[in-house]
N, C-alpha and C positions, 0 to 999 in steps of 0.2 A: 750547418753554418757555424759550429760552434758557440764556447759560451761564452757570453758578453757582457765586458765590463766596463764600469765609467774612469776615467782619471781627470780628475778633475783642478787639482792642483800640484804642485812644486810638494804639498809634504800629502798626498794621499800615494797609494796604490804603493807600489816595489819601491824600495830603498826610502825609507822614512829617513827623515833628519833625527839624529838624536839629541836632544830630546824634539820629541814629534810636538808641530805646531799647530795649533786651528788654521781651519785651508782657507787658502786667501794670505795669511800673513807673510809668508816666506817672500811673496812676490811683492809687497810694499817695502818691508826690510832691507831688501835687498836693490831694487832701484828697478826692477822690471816694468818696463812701459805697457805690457800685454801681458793676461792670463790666458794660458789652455788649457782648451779641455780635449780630450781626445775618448771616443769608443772603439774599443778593443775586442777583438774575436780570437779565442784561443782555441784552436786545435789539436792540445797538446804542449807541453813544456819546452817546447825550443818551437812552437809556429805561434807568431801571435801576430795580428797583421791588424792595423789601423781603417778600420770601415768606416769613419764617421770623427768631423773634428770641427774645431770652435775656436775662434781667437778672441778675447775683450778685452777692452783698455784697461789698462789696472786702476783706480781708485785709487792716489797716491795719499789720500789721509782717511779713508774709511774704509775699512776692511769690510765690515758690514755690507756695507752701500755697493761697493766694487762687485762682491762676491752675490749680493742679489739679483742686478742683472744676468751674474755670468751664469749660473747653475739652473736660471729661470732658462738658458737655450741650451744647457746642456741636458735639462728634460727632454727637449725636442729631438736628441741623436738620435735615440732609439726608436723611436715610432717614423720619423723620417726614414731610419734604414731598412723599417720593415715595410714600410708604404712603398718604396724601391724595389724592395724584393718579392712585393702584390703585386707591382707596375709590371715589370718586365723578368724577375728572376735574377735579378742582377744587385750588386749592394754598390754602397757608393764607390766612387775613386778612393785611391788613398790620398793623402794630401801630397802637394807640392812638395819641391825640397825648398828648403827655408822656413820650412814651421817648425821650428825648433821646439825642442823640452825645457819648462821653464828651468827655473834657477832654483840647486838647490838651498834649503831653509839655512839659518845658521846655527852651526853645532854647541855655542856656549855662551854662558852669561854677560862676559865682557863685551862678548864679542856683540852682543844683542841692545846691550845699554849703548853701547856707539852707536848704532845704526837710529834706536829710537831717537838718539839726541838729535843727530843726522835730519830726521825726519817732519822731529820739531822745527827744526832752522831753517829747513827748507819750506816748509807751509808759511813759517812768517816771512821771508824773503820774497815768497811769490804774493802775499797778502798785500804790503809795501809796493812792490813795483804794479802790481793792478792800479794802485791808487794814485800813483808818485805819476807812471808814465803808461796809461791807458794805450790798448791794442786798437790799432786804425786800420781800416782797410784800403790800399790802394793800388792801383795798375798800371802795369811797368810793361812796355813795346816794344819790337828789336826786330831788324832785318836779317834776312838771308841768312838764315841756321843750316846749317850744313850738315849730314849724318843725321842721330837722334834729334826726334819732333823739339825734347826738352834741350831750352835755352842752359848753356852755362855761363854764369855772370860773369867768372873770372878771367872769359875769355871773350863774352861779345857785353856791348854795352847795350844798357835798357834804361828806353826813354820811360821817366817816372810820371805819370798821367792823376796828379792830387786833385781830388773831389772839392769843391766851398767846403769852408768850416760848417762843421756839425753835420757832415755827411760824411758815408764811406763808400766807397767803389770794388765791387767784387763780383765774381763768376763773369769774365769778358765773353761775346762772343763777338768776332770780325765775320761783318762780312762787306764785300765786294758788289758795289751797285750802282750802275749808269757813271764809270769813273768816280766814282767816289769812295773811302774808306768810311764804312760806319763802326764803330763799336756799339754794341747794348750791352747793359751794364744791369746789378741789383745795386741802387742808390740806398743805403740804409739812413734813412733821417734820424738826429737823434734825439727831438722833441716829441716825434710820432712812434720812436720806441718799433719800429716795421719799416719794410723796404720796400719799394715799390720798381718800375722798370725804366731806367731811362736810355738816351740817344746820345751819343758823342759823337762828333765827324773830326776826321782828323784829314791834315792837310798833311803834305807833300815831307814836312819837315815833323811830319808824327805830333803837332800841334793840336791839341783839343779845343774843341768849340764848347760853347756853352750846353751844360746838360739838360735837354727836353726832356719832359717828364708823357712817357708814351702810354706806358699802362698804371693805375693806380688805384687799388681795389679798399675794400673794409678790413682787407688781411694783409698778412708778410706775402709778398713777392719776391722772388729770386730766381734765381739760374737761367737765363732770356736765351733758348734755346731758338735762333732763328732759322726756318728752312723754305727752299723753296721747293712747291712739286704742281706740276701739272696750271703751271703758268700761273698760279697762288704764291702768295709768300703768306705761311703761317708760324705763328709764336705759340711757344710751350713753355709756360712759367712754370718753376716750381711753387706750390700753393699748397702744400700739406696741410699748414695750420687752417686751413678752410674746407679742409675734404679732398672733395675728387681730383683730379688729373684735367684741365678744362685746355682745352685748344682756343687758339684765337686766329682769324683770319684775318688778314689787312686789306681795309675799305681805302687806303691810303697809305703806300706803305711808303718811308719806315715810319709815320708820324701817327697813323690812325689806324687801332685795332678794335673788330668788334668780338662778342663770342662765337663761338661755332656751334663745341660741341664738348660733352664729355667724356671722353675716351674712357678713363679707369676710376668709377665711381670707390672700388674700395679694394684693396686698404688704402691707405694717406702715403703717398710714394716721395719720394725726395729724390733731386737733381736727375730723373728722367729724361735719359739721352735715347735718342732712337735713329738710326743707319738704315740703310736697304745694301744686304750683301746678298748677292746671287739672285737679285729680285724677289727676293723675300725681306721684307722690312723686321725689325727688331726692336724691341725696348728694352733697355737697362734700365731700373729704378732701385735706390734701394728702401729698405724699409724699417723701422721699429723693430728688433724682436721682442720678443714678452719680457720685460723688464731691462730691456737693454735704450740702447741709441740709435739716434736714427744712419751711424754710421755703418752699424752688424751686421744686416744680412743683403747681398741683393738678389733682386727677382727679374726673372726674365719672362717677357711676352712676347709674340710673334702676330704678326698679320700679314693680308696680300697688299694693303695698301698703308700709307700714313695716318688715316683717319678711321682704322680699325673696320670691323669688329677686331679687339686686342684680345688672345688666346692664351692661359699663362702656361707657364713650362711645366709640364708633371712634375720637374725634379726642385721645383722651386722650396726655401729658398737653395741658389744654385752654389751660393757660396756663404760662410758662414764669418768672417774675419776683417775684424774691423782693423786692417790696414791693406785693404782693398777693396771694399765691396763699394764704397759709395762712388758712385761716376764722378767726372773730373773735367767733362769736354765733351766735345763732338768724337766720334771713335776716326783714329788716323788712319789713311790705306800707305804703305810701300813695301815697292819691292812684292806686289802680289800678297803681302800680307796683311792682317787687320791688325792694329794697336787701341788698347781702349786705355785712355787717361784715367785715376782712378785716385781717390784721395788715403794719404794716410793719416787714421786719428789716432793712434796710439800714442800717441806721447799730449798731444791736444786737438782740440778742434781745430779741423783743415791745416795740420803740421806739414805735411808734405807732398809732395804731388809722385806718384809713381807711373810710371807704361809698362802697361800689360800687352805681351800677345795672343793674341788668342788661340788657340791650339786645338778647339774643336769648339764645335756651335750648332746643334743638330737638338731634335726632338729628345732624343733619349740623353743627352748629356752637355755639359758644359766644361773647361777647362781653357786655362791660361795659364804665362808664365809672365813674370815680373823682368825685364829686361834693363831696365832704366830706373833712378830715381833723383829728383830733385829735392834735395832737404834745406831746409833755412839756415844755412850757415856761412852764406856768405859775406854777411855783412851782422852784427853786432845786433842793430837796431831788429832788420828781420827776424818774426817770429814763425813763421806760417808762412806757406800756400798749398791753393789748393783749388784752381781751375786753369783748362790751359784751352788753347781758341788758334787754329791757324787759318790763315786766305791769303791764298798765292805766297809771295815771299815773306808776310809778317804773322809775328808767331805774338800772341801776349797771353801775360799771364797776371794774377791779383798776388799781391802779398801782404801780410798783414804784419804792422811793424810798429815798434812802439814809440809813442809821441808825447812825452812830455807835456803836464798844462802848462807850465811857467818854469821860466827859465831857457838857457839852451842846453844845447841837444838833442833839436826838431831835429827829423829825417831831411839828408840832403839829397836834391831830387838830381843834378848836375854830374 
C-alpha cells in the first residue's frame, strides 16, 4: 500500500515557502477560512494518491489554538485508514474535488509585516462590532422555490419571522398539520444563557403567532427535528450538552411531549437528522472530534426502524470537513435523488448553508457532492445561516444578522 505520509499544512511536506514558517501560520497570514490536512501513499515518485483527508476552520488569531484542534484529527488518518483496510481491504475514497491545497506561506519580510498588521485590524474590528452590533438569530419564510430546495433572496422575497426581545429563533422545521402551518423553532433565551423548543403557527399571510414554549429541559435545546411514523408524531431535540440522543413522543401533539427513549447514549451528537431511504432508515449526526468542534466530523447510523436499535457505520467518522459534515435539515428527495442540507463553519459558526448529493449510502461507504450553496451576502446586516426546513410549497430558513443595542440600523424585516 505504499509509504504514508502526513501533510498537514500550507508550509509542511513538498514545496516549503521560503523562508519556511511554523505550520498553521501561512493559513492565518494569509486569510485562509480552512486548514488541511491530507494522508498520502506513495508508490513511487510520480504515484502518490490521497487515501485520507481533514478540513478545520482556521483559528484567525491563534495559531496555537487553530492548529491544536487540527493535528489532534489528523492523528486519526492513519489508523482510520488501516481500521479500513482490517474492515474490508479497501482504503478510503479520495476526496472530492473542491478540497483544494491550502495557500501558499508568504515569501518575505514586508510582505509578512502587512499581513500581521492586517491581522491586528481585523481582530479589533471584529472585537468592536461583537459589541457595538450583537449577532441575532432569526427566520425568514418564502413560497414556491422553483429548481434548487435553497431560496435565492435576490430573486424571491422572505418573510422575516422576529423572535420578542431577548430571544432568538434558529434551526426551523415546517410542518404541515390538520390545515395548519406549524414551525418549531430552538428559542434561545438570553437571561437563561440556553434554548429551549418552541411552536409558532403561521397563518395564510406567513403571520407568526405567539411562540409556545413546547419542550424545556435543565439543558440547551435545539435543532426540533419533527416526524411522523407509524401514526406517532415524534421530536428529536438536539441535546449534546446533556449527553445522549433522547426521543420524545407527543401525548398531545404539537403542544405536549413526553420521553420515550434513548436512541444514542454516546458519543454527545449534534443536529441529528434521520430519513428512511429504500426502507432503511438513517442518522446523520455530527460530532466533536478530539480537539476540534462540534462542526468536524459526521457520523452515520442505520437501523429497520425510527426508534432503533441505531447501528453505526464501520467507516465512521464518514467524513471529516468542517464545511460539511454538520447537518442542516431534514435530507430533500428529487428528481429520484437524495440532497442532505449541510452547514458551512469555516469562515464561522453556522456561516453558510450548502446541498449536498448523495452519491452512495451503503454499509461499506459513504459519498457526496456539493451542488448548491447559500452564503450570507445578501444583505449587509446578514451574517449566517444555517438550517433549511421544507412542506409542500414553503421553504424557511434561520439567518443570523446583526442588530444594533442602540441607535438605528435594526434589521428591516419589510
Amino acid at each position: 500500500h505504499g509509504v504514508w505520509s502526513h501533510r498537514v499544512s500550507a508550509t509542511s511536506g513538498q514545496g516549503l515557502p521560503s523562508p519556511a514558517l511554523p505550520i498553521g501560520l501561512a493559513e492565518v497570514l494569509t486569510g485562509s477560512v480552512v486548514s488541511l490536512a491530507t494522508l498520502d501513499a506513495s508508490r513511487g515518485p510520480d504515484t502518490i494518491e490521497t487515501i485520507g483527508w481533514t478540513v478545520s476552520a482556521t483559528d484567525r488569531v491563534s495559531v496555537a489554538r487553530g492548529m491544536r484542534g487540527h493535528l489532534a484529527k489528523v492523528a486519526h488518518l492513519a489508523p482510520h485508514a488501516l481500521r479500513d483496510l482490517r474492515c474490508d481491504g479497501r482504503l478510503p475514497e479520495p476526496p472530492p474535488a473542491g478540497v483544494d491545497a491550502p495557500p501558499a506561506g508568504p515569501a518575505w519580510a514586508p510582505h509578512l509585516a502587512v499581513l500581521l498588521i492586517r491581522l491586528g485590524l481585523g481582530y479589533l474590528f471584529r472585537l468592536i462590532e461583537r459589541n457595538v452590533a450583537p449577532d441575532r438569530w432569526i427566520v425568514a419564510v418564502t413560497r414556491g422555490i422553483e429548481g434548487s430546495p435553497l431560496p435565492d433572496p435576490a430573486r424571491t422575497r422572505l418573510h422575516h419571522l422576529v423572535p420578542p426581545p431577548g430571544r432568538g429563533w434558529a434551526d426551523p422545521f415546517l410542518v404541515r398539520f390538520d390545515g395548519q402551518t406549524l414551525l418549531f423553532v430552538e428559542e434561545w433565551v438570553d437571561r437563561e444563557r440556553r434554548g429551549r423548543i418552541a411552536l409558532v403557527r403561521l397563518d395564510e399571510a406567513l403571520r407568526p403567532s405567539e411562540p409556545e414554549t413546547v419542550l424545556a429541559l435543565d439543558g440547551h435545546l435545539s435543532y426540533p427535528q419533527v416526524f411522523a411514523w407509524r401514526d406517532a408524531w415524534y421530536l428529536l431535540p438536539e441535546q449534546a450538552a446533556r449527553g445522549g440522543l433522547e426521543l420524545y413522543r407527543a401525548e398531545s401533539f404539537p403542544t405536549t411531549w413526553a420521553y420515550d427513549r434513548t436512541l444514542i447514549a454516546d458519543p454527545p451528537l449534534f443536529d441529528a437528522t434521520i430519513a428512511e431511504i429504500d426502507g432503511r432508515w438513517w442518522l446523520f449526526a455530527a460530532a466533536k472530534a478530539p480537539g476540534g468542534t462540534a462542526a468536524d466530523e459526521l457520523l452515520l447510523f442505520s437501523a429497520d426502524q425510527p426508534i432503533g436499535p441505531w447501528r453505526p457505520h464501520p467507516r465512521n467518522p464518514v467524513l471529516s470537513d468542517v464545511r460539511s459534515a454538520r447537518p442542516a435539515g431534514r435530507l430533500i428527495r428529487r428528481d429520484g435523488r437524495w440532497y442532505r442540507p449541510a452547514q458551512d463553519g469555516s469562515v464561522s459558526y453556522g456561516w453558510a448553508l450548502s446541498l449536498n448529493r448523495i452519491d452512495r449510502l451503503d454499509d461499506e461507504g459513504f459519498r457526496e457532492t456539493r451542488v448548491a450553496q447559500l452564503q450570507p451576502n445578501w444583505r449587509k446586516e446578514v451574517v449566517g445561516t444555517h438550517t433549511l426546513s421544507e412542506a409542500d410549497d414553503l421553504t424557511a430558513i434561520d439567518l443570523s444578522v446583526r442588530w444594533p443595542k442602540v441607535g438605528r440600523g435594526r434589521f428591516r424585516t419589510d
